[in-house]
C-alpha positions in Angstrom: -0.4 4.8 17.5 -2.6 7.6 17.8 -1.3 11.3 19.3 -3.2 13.5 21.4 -2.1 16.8 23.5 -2.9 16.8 26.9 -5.5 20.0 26.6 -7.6 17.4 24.5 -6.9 14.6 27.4 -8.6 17.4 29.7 -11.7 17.9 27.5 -12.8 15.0 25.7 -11.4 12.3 28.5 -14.5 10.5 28.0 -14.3 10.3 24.7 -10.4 9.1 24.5 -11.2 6.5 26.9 -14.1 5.1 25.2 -11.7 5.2 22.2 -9.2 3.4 24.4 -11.6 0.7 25.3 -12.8 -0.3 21.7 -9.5 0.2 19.4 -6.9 -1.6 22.2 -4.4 1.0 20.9 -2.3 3.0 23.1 -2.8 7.0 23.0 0.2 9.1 23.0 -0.3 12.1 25.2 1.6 15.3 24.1 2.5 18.2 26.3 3.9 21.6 24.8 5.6 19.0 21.7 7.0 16.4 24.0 5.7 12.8 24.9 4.5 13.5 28.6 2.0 9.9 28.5 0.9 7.1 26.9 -2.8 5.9 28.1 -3.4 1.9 27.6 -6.8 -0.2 28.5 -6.5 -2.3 31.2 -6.5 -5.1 29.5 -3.4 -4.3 27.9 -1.6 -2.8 30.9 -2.4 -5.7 32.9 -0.7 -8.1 30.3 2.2 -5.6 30.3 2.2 -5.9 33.7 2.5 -10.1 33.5 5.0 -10.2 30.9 7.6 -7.9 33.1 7.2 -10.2 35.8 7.7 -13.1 34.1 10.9 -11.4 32.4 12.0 -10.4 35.4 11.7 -14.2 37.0 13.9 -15.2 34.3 16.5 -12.7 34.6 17.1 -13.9 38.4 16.7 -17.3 37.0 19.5 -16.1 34.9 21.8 -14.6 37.2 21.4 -17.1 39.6 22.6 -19.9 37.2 25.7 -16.8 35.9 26.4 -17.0 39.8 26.6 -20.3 40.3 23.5 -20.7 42.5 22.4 -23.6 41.3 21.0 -27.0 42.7 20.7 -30.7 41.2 17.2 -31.7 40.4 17.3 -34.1 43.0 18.3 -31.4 45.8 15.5 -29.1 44.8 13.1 -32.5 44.9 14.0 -32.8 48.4 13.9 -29.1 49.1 10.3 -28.7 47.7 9.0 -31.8 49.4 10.0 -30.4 52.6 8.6 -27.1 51.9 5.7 -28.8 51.3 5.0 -30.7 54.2 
């Protein structure tokens, strides 16, 4: 991963973003020594952005079943077919 201080964010932003856009890798913003921000294509952020919601589906999914909220496959037929109607 590549590190850049945020004075060179502020004058060569076009640059780091075309950068972004062709190497896919995540650029490490500095400010005075410490990690301040990481800058990501959109691509990438966007997939980011899928994975946590599909981890954070299964971690309800999770606690639901830890909970004992759970329903037979035939209730959640006949739940889902009324929702449906």
């Amino acid at each position: 991963m590549r590190t850049e201080l945020v004075t060179t964010l502020k004058r060569q932003a076009t640059e780091l973003l075309s950068d972004l856009q062709r190497d896919r890798e995540p650029i490490l913003i500095t400010q005075h020594g410490l990690p301040s921000a990481y800058l990501v294509d959109v691509g990438s952020y966007e997939r980011m952005q899928q994975r946590m919601s599909v981890l954070e589906g299964i971690a309800r999914g999770e606690m639901a079943v830890a909970e004992g909220r759970v329903v037979t496959h035939a209730q959640a037929k006949e739940r889902l077919s009324r929702w449906l109607k």
